[in-house]
Residue, then its C-alpha position, 0 to 999 in steps of 0.5 A: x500500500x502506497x502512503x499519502x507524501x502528503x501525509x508523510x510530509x505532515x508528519x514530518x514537519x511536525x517532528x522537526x517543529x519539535x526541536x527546541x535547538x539547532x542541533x536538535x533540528x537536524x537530529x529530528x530531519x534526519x530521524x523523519x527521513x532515514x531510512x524512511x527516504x534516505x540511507x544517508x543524511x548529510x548536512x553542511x552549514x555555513x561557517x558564518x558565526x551566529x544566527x543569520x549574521x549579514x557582515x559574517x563571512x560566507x566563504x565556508x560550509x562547515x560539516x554539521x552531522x551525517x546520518x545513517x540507517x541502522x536497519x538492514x536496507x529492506x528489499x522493496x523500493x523505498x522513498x516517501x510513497x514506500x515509507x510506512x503506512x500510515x504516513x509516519x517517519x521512522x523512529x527507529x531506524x536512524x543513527x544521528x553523528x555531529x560530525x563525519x562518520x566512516x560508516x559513510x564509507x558504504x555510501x561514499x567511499x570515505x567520511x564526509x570533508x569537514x570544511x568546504x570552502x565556497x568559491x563565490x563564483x562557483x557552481x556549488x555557490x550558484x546552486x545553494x543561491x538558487x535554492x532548488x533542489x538539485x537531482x541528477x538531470x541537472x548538469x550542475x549536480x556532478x561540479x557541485x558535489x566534486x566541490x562539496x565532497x571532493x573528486x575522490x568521493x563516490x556518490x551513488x550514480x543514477x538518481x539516488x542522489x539530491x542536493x537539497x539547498x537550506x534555505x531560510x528567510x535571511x537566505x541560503x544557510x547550508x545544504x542537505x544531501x539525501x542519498x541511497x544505495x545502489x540496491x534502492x529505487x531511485x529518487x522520484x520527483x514526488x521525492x524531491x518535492x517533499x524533502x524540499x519542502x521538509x528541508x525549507x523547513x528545518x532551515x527555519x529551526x537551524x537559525x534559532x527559530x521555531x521551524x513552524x510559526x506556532x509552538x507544537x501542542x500535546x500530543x493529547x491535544x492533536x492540536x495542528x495549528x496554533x498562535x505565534x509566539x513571537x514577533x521574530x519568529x513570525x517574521x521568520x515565517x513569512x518571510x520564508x513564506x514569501x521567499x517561496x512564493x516570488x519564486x515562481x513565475x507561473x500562477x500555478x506555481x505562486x498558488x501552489x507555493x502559498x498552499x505549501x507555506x500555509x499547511x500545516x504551519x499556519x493552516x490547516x486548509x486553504x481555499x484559493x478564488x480568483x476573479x474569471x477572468x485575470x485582468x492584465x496589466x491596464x485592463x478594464x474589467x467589465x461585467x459583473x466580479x466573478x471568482x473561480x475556485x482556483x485550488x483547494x488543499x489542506x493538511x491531512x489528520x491522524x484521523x480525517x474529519x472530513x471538516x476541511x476543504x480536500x485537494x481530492x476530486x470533488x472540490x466542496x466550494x463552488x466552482x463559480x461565485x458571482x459577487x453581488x455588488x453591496x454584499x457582505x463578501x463584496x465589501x469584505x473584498x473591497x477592504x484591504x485587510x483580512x477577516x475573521x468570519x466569526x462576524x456577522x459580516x464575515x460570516x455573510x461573506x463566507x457563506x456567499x464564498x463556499x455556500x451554505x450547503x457545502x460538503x465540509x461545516x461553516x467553521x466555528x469562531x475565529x478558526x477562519x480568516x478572509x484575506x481579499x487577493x488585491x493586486x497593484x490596481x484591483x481586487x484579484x481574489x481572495x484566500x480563505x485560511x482555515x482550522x479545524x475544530x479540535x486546532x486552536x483558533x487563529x489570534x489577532x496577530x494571524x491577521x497580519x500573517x494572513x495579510x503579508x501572505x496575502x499581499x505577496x500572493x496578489x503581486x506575484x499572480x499579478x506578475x504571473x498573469x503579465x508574464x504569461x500574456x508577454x510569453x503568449x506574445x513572445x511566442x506567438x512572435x518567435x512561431x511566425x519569424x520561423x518557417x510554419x512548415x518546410x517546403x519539399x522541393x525535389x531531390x532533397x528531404x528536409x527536417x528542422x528543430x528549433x529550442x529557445x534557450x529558457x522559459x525565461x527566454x522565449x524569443x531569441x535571434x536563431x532561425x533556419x529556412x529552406x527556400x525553393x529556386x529556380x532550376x529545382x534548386x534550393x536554399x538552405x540558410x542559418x542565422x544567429x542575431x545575438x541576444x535573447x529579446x524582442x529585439x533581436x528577434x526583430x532583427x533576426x526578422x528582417x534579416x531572414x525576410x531580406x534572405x528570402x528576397x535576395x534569394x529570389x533574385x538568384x544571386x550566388x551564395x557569396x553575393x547574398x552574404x553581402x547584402x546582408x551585411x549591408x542590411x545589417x549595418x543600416x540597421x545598427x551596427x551592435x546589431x551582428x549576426x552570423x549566417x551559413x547560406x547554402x544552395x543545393x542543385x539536385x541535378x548537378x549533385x553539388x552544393x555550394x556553402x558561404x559563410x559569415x562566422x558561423x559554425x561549420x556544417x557537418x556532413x554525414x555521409x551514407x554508412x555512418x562517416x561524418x566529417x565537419x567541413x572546411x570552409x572560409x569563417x568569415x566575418x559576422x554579419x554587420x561588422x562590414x568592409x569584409x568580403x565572402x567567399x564561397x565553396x563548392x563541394x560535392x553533395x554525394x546522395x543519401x548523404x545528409x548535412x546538418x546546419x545549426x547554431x552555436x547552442x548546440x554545441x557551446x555552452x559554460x560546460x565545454x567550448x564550440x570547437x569540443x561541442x561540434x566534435x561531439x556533434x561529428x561523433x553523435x552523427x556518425x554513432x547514428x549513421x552507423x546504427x542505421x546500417x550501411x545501406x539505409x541512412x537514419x530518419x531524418x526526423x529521429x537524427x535531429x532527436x538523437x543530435x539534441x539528446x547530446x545537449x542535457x537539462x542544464x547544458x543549454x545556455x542559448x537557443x537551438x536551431x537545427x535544420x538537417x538537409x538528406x540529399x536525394x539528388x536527381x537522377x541523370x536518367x530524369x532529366x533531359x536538357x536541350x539549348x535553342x536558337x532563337x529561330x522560328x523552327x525553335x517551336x517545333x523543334x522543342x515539341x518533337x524533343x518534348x514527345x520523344x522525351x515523354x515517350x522515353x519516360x512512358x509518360x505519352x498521356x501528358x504529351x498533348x498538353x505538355x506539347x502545346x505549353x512547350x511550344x507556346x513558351x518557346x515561341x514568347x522566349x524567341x520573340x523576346x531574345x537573341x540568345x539561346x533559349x533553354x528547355x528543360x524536363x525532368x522527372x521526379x514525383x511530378x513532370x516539370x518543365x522550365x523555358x529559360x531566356x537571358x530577358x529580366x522581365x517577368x510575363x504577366x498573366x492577362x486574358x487576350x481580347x478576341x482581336x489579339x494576336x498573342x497573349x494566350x500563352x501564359x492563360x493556356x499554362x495557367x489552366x492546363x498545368x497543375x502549378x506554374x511560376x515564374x523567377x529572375x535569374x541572374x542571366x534572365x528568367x525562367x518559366x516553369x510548370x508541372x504536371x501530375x504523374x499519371 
C-alpha cells in the first residue's frame, strides 16, 4: 500500500517543529527521513558565526552531522510513497553523528570533508543561491558535489542522489544531501518535492527559530495549528513564506507555493478564488466580479474529519461565485485587510464564498480568516485560511500573517498573469519569424528543430529556412542575431525576410552574404549576426556553402562517416568592409548535412570547437546504427543530435535544420539549348514527345506539347540568345523555358482581336502549378504536371 507524501510530509514537519535547538533540528530531519527516504543524511552549514549574521563571512560550509540507517536496507523500493503506512517517519531506524562518520564509507567511499570552502563564483555557490533542489538531470549536480565532497568521493550514480539547498528567510544557510544505495529505487520527483519542502523547513529551526510559526501542542491535544509566539519568529515565517512564493513565475506555481507555506504551519486548509477572468496589466474589467475556485488543499489528520476543504476530486466550494455588488463578501473584498468570519459580516461573506450547503461545516469562531487577493490596481481574489475544530483558533496577530501572505500572493499572480500574456506574445512572435512548415522541393528531404534557450527566454535571434529556386534548386540558410529579446528577434526578422528576397533574385551564395551585411549595418551596427547560406542543385549533385562566422556544417555521409567541413569563417554579419567567399563541394546522395547554431554545441560546460566534435561523433554513432545501406530518419537524427545537449547544458537557443540529399537522377532529366529561330517551336515539341515517350509518360504529351511550344515561341520573340528547355522527372513532370530577358510575363486574358497573349492563360489552366523567377542571366518559366 502506497502512503499519502502528503501525509508523510505532515508528519514530518511536525517532528522537526519539535526541536527546541539547532542541533536538535537536524537530529529530528534526519530521524523523519532515514531510512524512511534516505540511507544517508548529510548536512553542511555555513561557517558564518551566529544566527543569520549579514557582515559574517560566507566563504565556508562547515560539516554539521551525517546520518545513517541502522536497519538492514529492506528489499522493496523505498522513498516517501514506500515509507510506512500510515504516513509516519521512522523512529527507529536512524543513527544521528555531529560530525563525519566512516560508516559513510558504504555510501561514499570515505567520511564526509569537514570544511568546504565556497568559491563565490562557483557552481556549488550558484546552486545553494538558487535554492532548488538539485537531482541528477541537472548538469550542475556532478561540479557541485566534486566541490562539496571532493573528486575522490563516490556518490551513488543514477538518481539516488539530491542536493537539497537550506534555505531560510535571511537566505541560503547550508545544504542537505539525501542519498541511497545502489540496491534502492531511485529518487522520484514526488521525492524531491517533499524533502524540499521538509528541508525549507528545518532551515527555519537551524537559525534559532521555531521551524513552524506556532509552538507544537500535546500530543493529547492533536492540536495542528496554533498562535505565534513571537514577533521574530513570525517574521521568520513569512518571510520564508514569501521567499517561496516570488519564486515562481507561473500562477500555478505562486498558488501552489502559498498552499505549501500555509499547511500545516499556519493552516490547516486553504481555499484559493480568483476573479474569471485575470485582468492584465491596464485592463478594464467589465461585467459583473466573478471568482473561480482556483485550488483547494489542506493538511491531512491522524484521523480525517472530513471538516476541511480536500485537494481530492470533488472540490466542496463552488466552482463559480458571482459577487453581488453591496454584499457582505463584496465589501469584505473591497477592504484591504483580512477577516475573521466569526462576524456577522464575515460570516455573510463566507457563506456567499463556499455556500451554505457545502460538503465540509461553516467553521466555528475565529478558526477562519478572509484575506481579499488585491493586486497593484484591483481586487484579484481572495484566500480563505482555515482550522479545524479540535486546532486552536487563529489570534489577532494571524491577521497580519494572513495579510503579508496575502499581499505577496496578489503581486506575484499579478506578475504571473503579465508574464504569461508577454510569453503568449513572445511566442506567438518567435512561431511566425520561423518557417510554419518546410517546403519539399525535389531531390532533397528536409527536417528542422528549433529550442529557445529558457522559459525565461522565449524569443531569441536563431532561425533556419529552406527556400525553393529556380532550376529545382534550393536554399538552405542559418542565422544567429545575438541576444535573447524582442529585439533581436526583430532583427533576426528582417534579416531572414531580406534572405528570402535576395534569394529570389538568384544571386550566388557569396553575393547574398553581402547584402546582408549591408542590411545589417543600416540597421545598427551592435546589431551582428552570423549566417551559413547554402544552395543545393539536385541535378548537378553539388552544393555550394558561404559563410559569415558561423559554425561549420557537418556532413554525414551514407554508412555512418561524418566529417565537419572546411570552409572560409568569415566575418559576422554587420561588422562590414569584409568580403565572402564561397565553396563548392560535392553533395554525394543519401548523404545528409546538418546546419545549426552555436547552442548546440557551446555552452559554460565545454567550448564550440569540443561541442561540434561531439556533434561529428553523435552523427556518425547514428549513421552507423542505421546500417550501411539505409541512412537514419531524418526526423529521429535531429532527436538523437539534441539528446547530446542535457537539462542544464543549454545556455542559448537551438536551431537545427538537417538537409538528406536525394539528388536527381541523370536518367530524369533531359536538357536541350535553342536558337532563337522560328523552327525553335517545333523543334522543342518533337524533343518534348520523344522525351515523354522515353519516360512512358505519352498521356501528358498533348498538353505538355502545346505549353512547350507556346513558351518557346514568347522566349524567341523576346531574345537573341539561346533559349533553354528543360524536363525532368521526379514525383511530378516539370518543365522550365529559360531566356537571358529580366522581365517577368504577366498573366492577362487576350481580347478576341489579339494576336498573342494566350500563352501564359493556356499554362495557367492546363498545368497543375506554374511560376515564374529572375535569374541572374534572365528568367525562367516553369510548370508541372501530375504523374499519371
Amino acid at each position: 500500500m502506497r502512503p499519502d507524501p502528503k501525509r508523510f510530509l505532515t508528519h514530518a514537519v511536525r517532528r522537526v517543529a519539535r526541536a527546541e535547538h539547532p542541533a536538535q533540528v537536524l537530529e529530528e530531519l534526519c530521524g523523519a527521513t532515514v531510512p524512511s527516504v534516505a540511507d544517508a543524511l548529510v548536512v553542511y552549514l555555513d561557517a558564518a558565526p551566529g544566527p543569520a549574521d549579514p557582515t559574517a563571512s560566507q566563504a565556508q560550509l562547515r560539516l554539521s552531522g551525517t546520518g545513517l540507517r541502522r536497519s538492514p536496507i529492506p528489499a522493496q523500493p523505498s522513498g516517501p510513497a514506500s515509507s510506512p503506512v500510515d504516513g509516519r517517519p521512522d523512529d527507529t531506524g536512524a543513527l544521528w553523528h555531529p560530525g563525519p562518520q566512516d560508516g559513510l564509507g558504504g555510501v561514499l567511499g570515505g567520511p564526509a570533508p569537514v570544511t568546504v570552502p565556497m568559491a563565490p563564483s562557483g557552481v556549488l555557490a550558484k546552486v545553494l543561491d538558487a535554492g532548488e533542489a538539485l537531482g541528477r538531470d541537472s548538469g550542475d549536480l556532478d561540479p557541485a558535489l566534486r566541490e562539496l565532497l571532493g573528486p575522490d568521493s563516490r556518490v551513488p550514480r543514477g538518481d539516488r542522489v539530491l542536493l537539497v539547498p537550506l534555505v531560510g528567510p535571511d537566505g541560503t544557510v547550508g545544504a542537505a544531501l539525501f542519498l541511497r544505495r545502489p540496491e534502492r529505487d531511485v529518487f522520484r520527483a514526488e521525492d524531491r518535492q517533499v524533502l524540499g519542502e521538509l528541508s525549507a523547513h528545518a532551515a527555519l529551526g537551524v537559525r534559532g527559530a521555531s521551524p513552524v510559526p506556532h509552538p507544537a501542542p500535546p500530543p493529547a491535544s492533536r492540536a495542528a495549528a496554533g498562535p505565534v509566539r513571537q514577533d521574530a519568529d513570525r517574521l521568520r515565517f513569512v518571510g520564508a513564506a514569501t521567499r517561496r512564493i516570488s519564486r515562481a513565475m507561473d500562477l500555478d506555481e505562486i498558488v501552489a507555493g502559498l498552499c505549501r507555506a500555509v499547511l500545516p504551519s499556519f493552516s490547516d486548509g486553504i481555499l484559493v478564488c480568483l476573479r474569471e477572468p485575470l485582468p492584465v496589466g491596464d485592463e478594464r474589467p467589465t461585467g459583473p466580479l466573478v471568482l473561480r475556485l482556483h485550488r483547494a488543499d489542506r493538511a491531512p489528520a491522524e484521523e480525517d474529519t472530513g471538516a476541511l476543504p480536500s485537494s481530492e476530486p470533488g472540490l466542496p466550494a463552488p466552482e463559480l461565485c458571482e459577487v453581488r455588488p453591496g454584499s457582505d463578501l463584496a465589501e469584505v473584498l473591497r477592504g484591504v485587510r483580512p477577516v475573521f468570519t466569526d462576524s456577522p459580516a464575515g460570516r455573510g461573506a463566507l457563506s456567499e464564498l463556499v455556500g451554505d450547503g457545502g460538503a465540509f461545516a461553516l467553521p466555528d469562531g475565529q478558526r477562519a480568516i478572509l484575506a481579499p487577493l488585491r493586486g497593484r490596481r484591483r481586487v484579484i481574489g481572495a484566500a480563505l485560511f482555515l482550522r479545524r475544530p479540535e486546532s486552536r483558533p487563529f489570534e489577532i496577530n494571524d491577521l497580519l500573517v494572513a495579510a503579508q501572505l496575502a499581499t505577496h500572493s496578489a503581486l506575484g499572480i499579478d506578475k504571473a498573469v503579465l508574464y504569461g500574456r508577454e510569453a503568449h506574445i513572445a511566442d506567438e512572435l518567435q512561431r511566425t519569424m520561423l518557417p510554419e512548415t518546410l517546403p519539399s522541393p525535389p531531390g532533397i528531404r528536409l527536417a528542422a528543430r528549433y529550442l529557445p534557450a529558457a522559459e525565461s527566454a522565449r524569443v531569441g535571434g536563431d532561425w533556419y529556412d529552406a527556400i525553393p529556386l529556380p532550376g529545382s534548386r534550393v536554399a538552405l540558410v542559418v542565422g544567429d542575431v545575438m541576444g535573447h529579446s524582442m529585439t533581436s528577434a526583430a532583427i533576426m526578422g528582417q534579416l531572414r525576410t531580406t534572405a528570402q528576397t535576395l534569394a529570389g533574385l538568384g544571386l550566388p551564395p557569396q553575393e547574398v552574404l553581402h547584402h546582408l551585411d549591408e542590411q545589417a549595418q543600416r540597421l545598427g551596427a551592435e546589431h551582428m549576426a552570423t549566417c551559413l547560406y547554402a544552395v543545393y542543385d539536385p541535378v548537378a549533385h553539388r552544393i555550394t556553402i558561404a559563410n559569415a562566422g558561423h559554425p561549420p556544417p557537418v556532413l554525414l555521409h551514407p554508412g555512418g562517416r561524418a566529417e565537419v567541413l572546411r570552409m572560409p569563417p568569415g566575418a559576422p554579419i554587420g561588422v562590414g568592409g569584409v568580403d565572402f567567399e564561397a565553396v563548392e563541394l560535392d553533395a554525394p546522395g543519401g548523404a545528409t548535412l546538418l546546419l545549426y547554431t552555436d547552442g548546440l554545441v557551446e555552452s559554460r560546460l565545454r567550448d564550440v570547437w569540443t561541442g561540434i566534435e561531439q556533434l561529428r561523433e553523435k552523427a556518425g554513432t547514428t549513421g552507423r546504427l542505421a546500417g550501411p545501406d539505409r541512412p537514419p530518419a531524418l526526423e529521429a537524427l535531429c532527436d538523437e543530435v539534441l539528446d547530446m545537449v542535457g537539462p542544464g547544458d543549454r545556455d542559448d537557443d537551438i536551431a537545427l535544420l538537417a538537409a538528406r540529399f536525394d539528388g536527381i537522377a541523370p536518367g530524369d532529366v533531359a536538357y536541350w539549348s535553342l536558337e532563337p529561330e522560328d523552327s525553335a517551336p517545333g523543334r522543342a515539341r518533337r524533343l518534348a514527345r520523344r522525351t515523354l515517350s522515353r519516360w512512358n509518360l505519352e498521356d501528358l504529351g498533348d498538353s505538355v506539347e502545346l505549353l512547350v511550344s507556346e513558351l518557346v515561341t514568347n522566349a524567341v520573340r523576346h531574345t537573341s540568345r539561346p533559349v533553354t528547355l528543360r524536363l525532368m522527372r521526379t514525383d511530378v513532370l516539370r518543365c522550365e523555358i529559360g531566356d537571358d530577358a529580366p522581365e517577368l510575363p504577366r498573366l492577362r486574358r487576350a481580347r478576341p482581336t489579339d494576336e498573342n497573349g494566350r500563352g501564359l492563360y493556356l499554362v495557367s489552366r492546363l498545368a497543375m502549378r506554374w511560376g515564374a523567377a529572375r535569374l541572374s542571366t534572365g528568367k525562367i518559366v516553369w510548370f508541372e504536371f501530375a504523374r499519371p
